[in-house]
BAZA-534656 format. One record per residue: residue number from 1; residue in three letters; chain; x, y, z of N, C-alpha, C in turn. Coordinates in nm, 4 decimals. Example, Ala and Ser with C-alpha at 12.3 -4.5 7.8 and 13.67 -1.06 7.14 Angstrom:
% BAZA-534656
k_r_c_n_xx_n_yy_n_zz_ca_xx_ca_yy_ca_zz_c_xx_c_yy_c_zz
1_Ala_A_1.3190_-0.5690_0.7800_1.2300_-0.4500_0.7800_1.3200_-0.3300_0.7800
2_Ser_A_1.2850_-0.2250_0.7080_1.3670_-0.1060_0.7140_1.2900_0.0030_0.7870
END
This chain:
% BAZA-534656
k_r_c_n_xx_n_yy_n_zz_ca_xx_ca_yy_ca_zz_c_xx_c_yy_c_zz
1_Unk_A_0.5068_-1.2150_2.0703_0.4821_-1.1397_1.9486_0.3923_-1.0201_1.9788
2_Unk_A_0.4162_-0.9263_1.9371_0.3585_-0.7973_1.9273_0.1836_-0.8391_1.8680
3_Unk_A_0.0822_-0.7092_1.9578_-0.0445_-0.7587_1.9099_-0.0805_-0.5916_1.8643
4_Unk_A_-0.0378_-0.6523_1.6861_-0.0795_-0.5267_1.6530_-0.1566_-0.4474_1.6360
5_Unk_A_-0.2838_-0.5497_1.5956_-0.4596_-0.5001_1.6114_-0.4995_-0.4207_1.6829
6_Unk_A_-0.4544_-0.4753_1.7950_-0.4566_-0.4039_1.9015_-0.4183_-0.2857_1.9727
7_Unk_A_-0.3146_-0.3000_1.9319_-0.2153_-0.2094_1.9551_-0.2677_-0.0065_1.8882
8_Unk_A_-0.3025_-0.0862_1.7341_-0.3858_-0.0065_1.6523_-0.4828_0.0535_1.6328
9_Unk_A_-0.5793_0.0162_1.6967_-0.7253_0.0096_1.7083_-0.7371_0.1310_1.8113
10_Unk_A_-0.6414_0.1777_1.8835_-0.6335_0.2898_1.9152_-0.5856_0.4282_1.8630
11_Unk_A_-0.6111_0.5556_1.8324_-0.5652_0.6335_1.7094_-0.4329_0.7075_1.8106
12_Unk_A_-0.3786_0.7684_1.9113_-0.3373_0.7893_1.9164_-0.2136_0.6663_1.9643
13_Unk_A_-0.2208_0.5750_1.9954_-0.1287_0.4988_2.0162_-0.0817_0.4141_1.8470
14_Unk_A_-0.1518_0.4643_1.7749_-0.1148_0.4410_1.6266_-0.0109_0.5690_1.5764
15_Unk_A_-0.0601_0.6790_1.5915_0.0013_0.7622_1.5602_0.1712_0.7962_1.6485
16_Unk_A_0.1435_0.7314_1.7950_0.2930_0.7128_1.8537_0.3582_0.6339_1.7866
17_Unk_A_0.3462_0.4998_1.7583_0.4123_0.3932_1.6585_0.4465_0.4472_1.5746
18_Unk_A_0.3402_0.4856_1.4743_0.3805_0.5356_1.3427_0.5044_0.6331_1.3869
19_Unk_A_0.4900_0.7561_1.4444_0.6366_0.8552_1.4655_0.7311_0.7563_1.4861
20_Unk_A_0.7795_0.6727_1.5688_0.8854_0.5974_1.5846_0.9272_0.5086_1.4938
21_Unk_A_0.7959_0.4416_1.4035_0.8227_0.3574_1.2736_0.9583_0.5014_1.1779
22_Unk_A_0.8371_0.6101_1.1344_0.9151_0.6865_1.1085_1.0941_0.7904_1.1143
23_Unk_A_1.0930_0.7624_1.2108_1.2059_0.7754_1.2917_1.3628_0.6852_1.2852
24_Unk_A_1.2933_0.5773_1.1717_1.3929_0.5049_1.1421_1.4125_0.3955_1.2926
25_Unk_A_1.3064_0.3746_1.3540_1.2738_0.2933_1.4978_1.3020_0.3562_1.5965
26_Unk_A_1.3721_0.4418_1.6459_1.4022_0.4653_1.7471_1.3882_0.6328_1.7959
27_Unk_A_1.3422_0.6967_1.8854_1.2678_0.8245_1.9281_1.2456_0.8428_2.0836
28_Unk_A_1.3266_0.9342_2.0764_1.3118_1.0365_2.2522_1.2039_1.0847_2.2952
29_Unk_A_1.1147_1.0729_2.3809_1.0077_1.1161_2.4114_0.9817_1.2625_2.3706
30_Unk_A_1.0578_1.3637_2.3210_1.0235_1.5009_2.3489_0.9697_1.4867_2.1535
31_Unk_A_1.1252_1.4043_2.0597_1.0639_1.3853_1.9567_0.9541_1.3348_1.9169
32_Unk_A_0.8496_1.2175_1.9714_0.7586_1.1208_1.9367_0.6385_1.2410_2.0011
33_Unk_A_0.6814_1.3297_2.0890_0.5722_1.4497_2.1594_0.5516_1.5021_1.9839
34_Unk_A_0.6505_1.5978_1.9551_0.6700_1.6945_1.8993_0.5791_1.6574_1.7621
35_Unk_A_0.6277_1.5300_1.7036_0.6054_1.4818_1.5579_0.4363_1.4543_1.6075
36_Unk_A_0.4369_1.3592_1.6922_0.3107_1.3326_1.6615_0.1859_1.4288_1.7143
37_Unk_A_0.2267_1.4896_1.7696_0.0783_1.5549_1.8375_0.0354_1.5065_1.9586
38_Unk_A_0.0207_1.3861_2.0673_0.0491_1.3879_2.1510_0.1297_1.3833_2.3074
39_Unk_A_0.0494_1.4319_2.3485_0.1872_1.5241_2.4595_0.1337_1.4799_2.6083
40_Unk_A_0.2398_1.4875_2.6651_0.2491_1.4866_2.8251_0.2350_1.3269_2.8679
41_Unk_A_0.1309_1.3339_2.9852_0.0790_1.2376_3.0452_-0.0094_1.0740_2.9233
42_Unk_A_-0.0752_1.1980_2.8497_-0.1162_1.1256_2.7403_-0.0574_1.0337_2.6978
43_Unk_A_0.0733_1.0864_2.6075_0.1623_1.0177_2.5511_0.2307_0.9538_2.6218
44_Unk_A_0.2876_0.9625_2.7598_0.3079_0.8330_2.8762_0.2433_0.7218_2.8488
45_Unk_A_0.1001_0.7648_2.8612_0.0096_0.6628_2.8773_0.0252_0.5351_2.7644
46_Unk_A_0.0227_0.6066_2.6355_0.0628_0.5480_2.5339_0.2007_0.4744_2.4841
47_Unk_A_0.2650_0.5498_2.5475_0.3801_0.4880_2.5433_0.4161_0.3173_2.6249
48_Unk_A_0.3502_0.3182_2.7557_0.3035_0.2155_2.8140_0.2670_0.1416_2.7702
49_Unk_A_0.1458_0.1612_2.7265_0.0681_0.0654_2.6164_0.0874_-0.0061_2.5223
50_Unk_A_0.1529_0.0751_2.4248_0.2481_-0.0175_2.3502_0.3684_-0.0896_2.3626
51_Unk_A_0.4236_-0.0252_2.5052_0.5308_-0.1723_2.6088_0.4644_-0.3008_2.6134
52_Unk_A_0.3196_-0.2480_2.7177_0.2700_-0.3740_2.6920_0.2556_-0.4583_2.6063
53_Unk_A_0.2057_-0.4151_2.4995_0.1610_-0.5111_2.4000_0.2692_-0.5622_2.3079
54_Unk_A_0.4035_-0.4951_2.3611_0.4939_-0.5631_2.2753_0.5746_-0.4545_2.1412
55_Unk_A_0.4856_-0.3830_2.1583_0.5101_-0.3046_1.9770_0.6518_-0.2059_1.9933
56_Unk_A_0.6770_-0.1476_2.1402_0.7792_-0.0906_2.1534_0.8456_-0.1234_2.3027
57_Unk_A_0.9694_-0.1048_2.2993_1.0529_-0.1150_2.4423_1.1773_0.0551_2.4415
58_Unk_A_1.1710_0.0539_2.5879_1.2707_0.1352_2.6020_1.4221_0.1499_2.6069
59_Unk_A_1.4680_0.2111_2.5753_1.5944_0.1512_2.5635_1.6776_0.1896_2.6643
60_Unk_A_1.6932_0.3492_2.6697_1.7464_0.4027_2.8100_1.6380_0.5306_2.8469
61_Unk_A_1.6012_0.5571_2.9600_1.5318_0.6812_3.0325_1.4622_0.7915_2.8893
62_Unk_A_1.3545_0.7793_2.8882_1.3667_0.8913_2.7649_1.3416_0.8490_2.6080
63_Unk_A_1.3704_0.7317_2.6226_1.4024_0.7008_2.4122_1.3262_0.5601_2.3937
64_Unk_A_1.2772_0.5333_2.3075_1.1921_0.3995_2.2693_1.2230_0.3533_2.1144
65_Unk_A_1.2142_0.2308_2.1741_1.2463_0.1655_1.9596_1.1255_0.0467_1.9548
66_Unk_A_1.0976_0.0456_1.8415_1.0393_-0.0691_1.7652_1.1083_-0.1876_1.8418
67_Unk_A_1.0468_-0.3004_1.8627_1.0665_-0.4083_1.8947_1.1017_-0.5228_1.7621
68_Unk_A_1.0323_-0.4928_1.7112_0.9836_-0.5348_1.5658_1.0048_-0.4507_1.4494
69_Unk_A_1.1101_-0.4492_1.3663_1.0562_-0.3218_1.2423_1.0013_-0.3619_1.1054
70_Unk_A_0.9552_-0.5135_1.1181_0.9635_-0.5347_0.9697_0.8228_-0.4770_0.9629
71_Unk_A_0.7294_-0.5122_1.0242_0.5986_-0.5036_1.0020_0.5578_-0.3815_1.0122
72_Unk_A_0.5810_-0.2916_1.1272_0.5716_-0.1535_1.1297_0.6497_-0.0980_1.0113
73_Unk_A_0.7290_-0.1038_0.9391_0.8253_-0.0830_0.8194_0.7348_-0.0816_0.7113
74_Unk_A_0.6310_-0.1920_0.6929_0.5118_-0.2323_0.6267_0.3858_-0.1411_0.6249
75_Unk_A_0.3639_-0.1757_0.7981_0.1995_-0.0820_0.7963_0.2134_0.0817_0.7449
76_Unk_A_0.2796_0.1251_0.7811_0.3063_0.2901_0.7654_0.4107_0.2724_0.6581
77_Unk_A_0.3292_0.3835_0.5329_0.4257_0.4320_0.4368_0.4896_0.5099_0.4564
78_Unk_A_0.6076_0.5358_0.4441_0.7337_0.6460_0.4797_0.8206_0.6855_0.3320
79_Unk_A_0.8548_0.7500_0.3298_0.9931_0.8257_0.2327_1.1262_0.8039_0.2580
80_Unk_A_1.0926_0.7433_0.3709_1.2681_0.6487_0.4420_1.2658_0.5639_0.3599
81_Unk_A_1.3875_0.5086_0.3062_1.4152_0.4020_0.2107_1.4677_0.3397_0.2813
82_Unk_A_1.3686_0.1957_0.3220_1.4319_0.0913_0.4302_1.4745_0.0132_0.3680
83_Unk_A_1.5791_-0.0467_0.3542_1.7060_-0.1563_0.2654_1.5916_-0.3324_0.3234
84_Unk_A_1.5813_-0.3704_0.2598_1.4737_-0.4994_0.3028_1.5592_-0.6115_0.1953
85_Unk_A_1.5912_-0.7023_0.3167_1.6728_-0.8310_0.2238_1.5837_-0.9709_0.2603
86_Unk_A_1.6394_-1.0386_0.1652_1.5577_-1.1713_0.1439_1.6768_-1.2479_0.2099
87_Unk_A_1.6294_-1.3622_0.2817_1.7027_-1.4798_0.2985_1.6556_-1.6118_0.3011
88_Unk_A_1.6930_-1.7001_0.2126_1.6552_-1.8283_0.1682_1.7182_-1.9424_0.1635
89_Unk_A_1.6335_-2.0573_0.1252_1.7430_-2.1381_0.1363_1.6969_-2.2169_-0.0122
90_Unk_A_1.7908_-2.2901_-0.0465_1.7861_-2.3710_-0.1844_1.8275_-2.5295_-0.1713
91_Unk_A_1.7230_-2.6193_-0.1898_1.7080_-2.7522_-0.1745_1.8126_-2.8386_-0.3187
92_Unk_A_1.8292_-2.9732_-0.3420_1.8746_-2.9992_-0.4484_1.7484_-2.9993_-0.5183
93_Unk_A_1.8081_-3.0209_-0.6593_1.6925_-2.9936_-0.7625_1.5951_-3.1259_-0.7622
94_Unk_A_1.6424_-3.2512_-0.7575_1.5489_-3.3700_-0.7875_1.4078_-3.3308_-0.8679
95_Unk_A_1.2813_-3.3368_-0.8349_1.2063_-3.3734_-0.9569_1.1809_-3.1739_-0.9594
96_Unk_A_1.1658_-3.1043_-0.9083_1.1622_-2.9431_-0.8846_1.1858_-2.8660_-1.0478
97_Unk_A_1.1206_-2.7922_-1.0771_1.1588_-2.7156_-1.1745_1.1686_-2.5687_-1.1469
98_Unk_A_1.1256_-2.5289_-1.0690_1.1115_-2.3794_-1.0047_1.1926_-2.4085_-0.8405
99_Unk_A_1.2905_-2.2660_-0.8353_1.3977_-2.3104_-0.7353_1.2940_-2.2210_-0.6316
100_Unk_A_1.2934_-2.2492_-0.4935_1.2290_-2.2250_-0.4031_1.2520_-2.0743_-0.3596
101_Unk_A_1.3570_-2.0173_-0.3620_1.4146_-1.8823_-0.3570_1.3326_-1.7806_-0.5036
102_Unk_A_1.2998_-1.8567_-0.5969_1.2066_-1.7839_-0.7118_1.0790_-1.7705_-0.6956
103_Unk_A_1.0014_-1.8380_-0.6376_0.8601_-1.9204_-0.6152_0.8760_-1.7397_-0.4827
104_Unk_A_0.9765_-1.7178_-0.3437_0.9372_-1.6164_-0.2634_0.9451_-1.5227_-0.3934
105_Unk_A_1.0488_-1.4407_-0.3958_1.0471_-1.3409_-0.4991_0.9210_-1.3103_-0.5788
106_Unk_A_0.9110_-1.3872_-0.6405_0.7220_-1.3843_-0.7200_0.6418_-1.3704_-0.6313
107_Unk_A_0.6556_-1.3950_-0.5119_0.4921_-1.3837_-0.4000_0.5345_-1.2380_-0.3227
108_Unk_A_0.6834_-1.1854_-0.2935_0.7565_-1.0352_-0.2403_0.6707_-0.9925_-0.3523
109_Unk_A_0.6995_-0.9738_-0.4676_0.6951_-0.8943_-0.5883_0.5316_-0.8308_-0.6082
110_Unk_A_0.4185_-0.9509_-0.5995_0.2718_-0.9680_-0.5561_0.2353_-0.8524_-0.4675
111_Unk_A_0.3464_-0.8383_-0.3372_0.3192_-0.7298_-0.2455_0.3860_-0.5960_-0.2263
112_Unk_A_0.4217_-0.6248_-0.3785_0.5565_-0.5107_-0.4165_0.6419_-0.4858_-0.2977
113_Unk_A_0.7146_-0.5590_-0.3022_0.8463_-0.5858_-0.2005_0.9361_-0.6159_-0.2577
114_Unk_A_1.0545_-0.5893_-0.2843_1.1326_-0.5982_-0.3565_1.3008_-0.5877_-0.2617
115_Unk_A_1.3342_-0.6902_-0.2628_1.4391_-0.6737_-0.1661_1.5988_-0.6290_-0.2256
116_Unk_A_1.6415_-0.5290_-0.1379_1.7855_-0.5003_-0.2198_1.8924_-0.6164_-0.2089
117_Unk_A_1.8681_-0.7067_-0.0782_1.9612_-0.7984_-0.0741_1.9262_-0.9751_-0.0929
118_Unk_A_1.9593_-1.0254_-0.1573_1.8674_-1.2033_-0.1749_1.9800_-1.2512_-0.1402
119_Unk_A_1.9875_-1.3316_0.0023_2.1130_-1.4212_0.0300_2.0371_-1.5931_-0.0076
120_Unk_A_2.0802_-1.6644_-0.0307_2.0229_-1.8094_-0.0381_2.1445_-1.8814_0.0003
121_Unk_A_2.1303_-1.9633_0.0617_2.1910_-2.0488_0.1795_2.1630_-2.2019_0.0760
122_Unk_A_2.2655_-2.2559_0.0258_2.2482_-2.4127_-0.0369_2.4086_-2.4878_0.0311
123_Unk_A_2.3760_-2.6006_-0.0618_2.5226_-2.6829_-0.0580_2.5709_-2.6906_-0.1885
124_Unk_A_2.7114_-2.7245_-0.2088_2.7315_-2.7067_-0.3285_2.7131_-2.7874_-0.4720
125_Unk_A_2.6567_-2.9121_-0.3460_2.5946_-3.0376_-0.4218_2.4645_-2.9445_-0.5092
126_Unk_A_2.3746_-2.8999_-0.4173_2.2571_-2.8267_-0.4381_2.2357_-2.7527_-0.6206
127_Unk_A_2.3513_-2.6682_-0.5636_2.4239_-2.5609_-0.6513_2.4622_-2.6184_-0.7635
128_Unk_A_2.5221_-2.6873_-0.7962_2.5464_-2.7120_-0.9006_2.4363_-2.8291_-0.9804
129_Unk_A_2.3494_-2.8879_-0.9119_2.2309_-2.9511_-0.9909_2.1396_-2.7959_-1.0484
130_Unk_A_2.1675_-2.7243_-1.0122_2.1032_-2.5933_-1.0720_2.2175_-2.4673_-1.1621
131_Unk_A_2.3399_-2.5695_-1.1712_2.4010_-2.5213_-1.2791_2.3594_-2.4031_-1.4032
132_Unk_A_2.2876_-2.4867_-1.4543_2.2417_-2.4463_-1.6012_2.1659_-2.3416_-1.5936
133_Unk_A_2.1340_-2.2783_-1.4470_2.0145_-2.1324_-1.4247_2.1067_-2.0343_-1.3591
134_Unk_A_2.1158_-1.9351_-1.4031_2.1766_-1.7851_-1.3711_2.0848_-1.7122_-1.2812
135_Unk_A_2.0920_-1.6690_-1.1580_2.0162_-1.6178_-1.0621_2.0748_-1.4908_-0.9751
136_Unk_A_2.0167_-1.3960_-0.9729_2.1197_-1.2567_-0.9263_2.1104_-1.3131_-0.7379
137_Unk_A_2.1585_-1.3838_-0.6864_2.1511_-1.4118_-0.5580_2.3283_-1.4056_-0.4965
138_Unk_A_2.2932_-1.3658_-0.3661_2.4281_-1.4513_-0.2938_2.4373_-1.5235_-0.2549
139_Unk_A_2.5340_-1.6405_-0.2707_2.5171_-1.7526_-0.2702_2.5706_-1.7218_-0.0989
140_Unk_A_2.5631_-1.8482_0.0191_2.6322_-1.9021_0.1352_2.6138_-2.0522_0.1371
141_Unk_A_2.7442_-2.0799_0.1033_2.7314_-2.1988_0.1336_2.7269_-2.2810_0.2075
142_Unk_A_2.7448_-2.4208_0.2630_2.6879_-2.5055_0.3778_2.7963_-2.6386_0.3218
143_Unk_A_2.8710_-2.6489_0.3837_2.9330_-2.7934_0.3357_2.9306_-2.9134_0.4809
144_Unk_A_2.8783_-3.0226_0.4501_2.8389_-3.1202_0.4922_2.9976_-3.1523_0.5690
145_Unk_A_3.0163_-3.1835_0.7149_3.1271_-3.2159_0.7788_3.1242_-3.3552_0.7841
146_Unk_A_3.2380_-3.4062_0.7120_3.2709_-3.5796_0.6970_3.3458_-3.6127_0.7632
147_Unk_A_3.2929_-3.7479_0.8807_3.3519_-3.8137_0.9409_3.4350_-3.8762_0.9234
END
């Protein structure tokens, strides 16, 4: 796992991330020069650095991506509209009154996160003990293989 503290706690190796967060993840060395302000050897250096620690890898000669984008997607605010989906799963109902896929949504929502896509993963046994509730989700289902 990426050590982002760390990673951070340095300003120009924050500001390399951030350009590449920006970038929609992925950035050519001359771009991540250009946007961010540092250049040359410097930005080598940095670029390294955050190999190490995980936060970025190279992909071919020249170009680097996020390893990770959810969190960098997070730390740095952008004007890129990143599509962010939920995926869950849904238990049968037994003694439960709140479906487990509602309970995330309310805690996303807390961190204003709001996902364009909610897949929830049940069975259809599941599914239909929760009949009687209308939920904007996609359903995937799971059917039990009988011997």
């Amino acid at each position: 796992m990426p050590d982002c503290p760390l990673a951070f706690s340095v300003e120009n190796s924050k500001r390399v991330a951030e350009t590449i967060a920006r970038s929609r993840g992925v950035a050519t060395f001359s771009q991540i020069q250009a946007i961010s302000g540092v250049k040359g050897s410097v930005l080598d250096h940095h670029l390294n650095r955050l190999q190490s620690l995980k936060i970025i890898e190279k992909v071919v000669k020249g170009t680097y991506r996020l390893t990770y984008k959810t969190p960098l997607c997070l730390i740095f605010p952008t004007k890129i509209k990143i599509p962010v989906a939920y995926f869950g799963f849904m238990r049968k109902r037994e003694a439960r009154e709140v479906l487990e896929p509602e309970i995330a949504m309310e805690l996303l929502e807390k961190e204003k996160i709001k996902p364009d896509l909610i897949y929830v993963v049940t069975s259809p046994e599941a599914l239909n003990e929760w009949k009687d509730l209308k939920f904007p989700y996609q359903w995937i289902l799971c059917y039990e293989k009988k011997k």
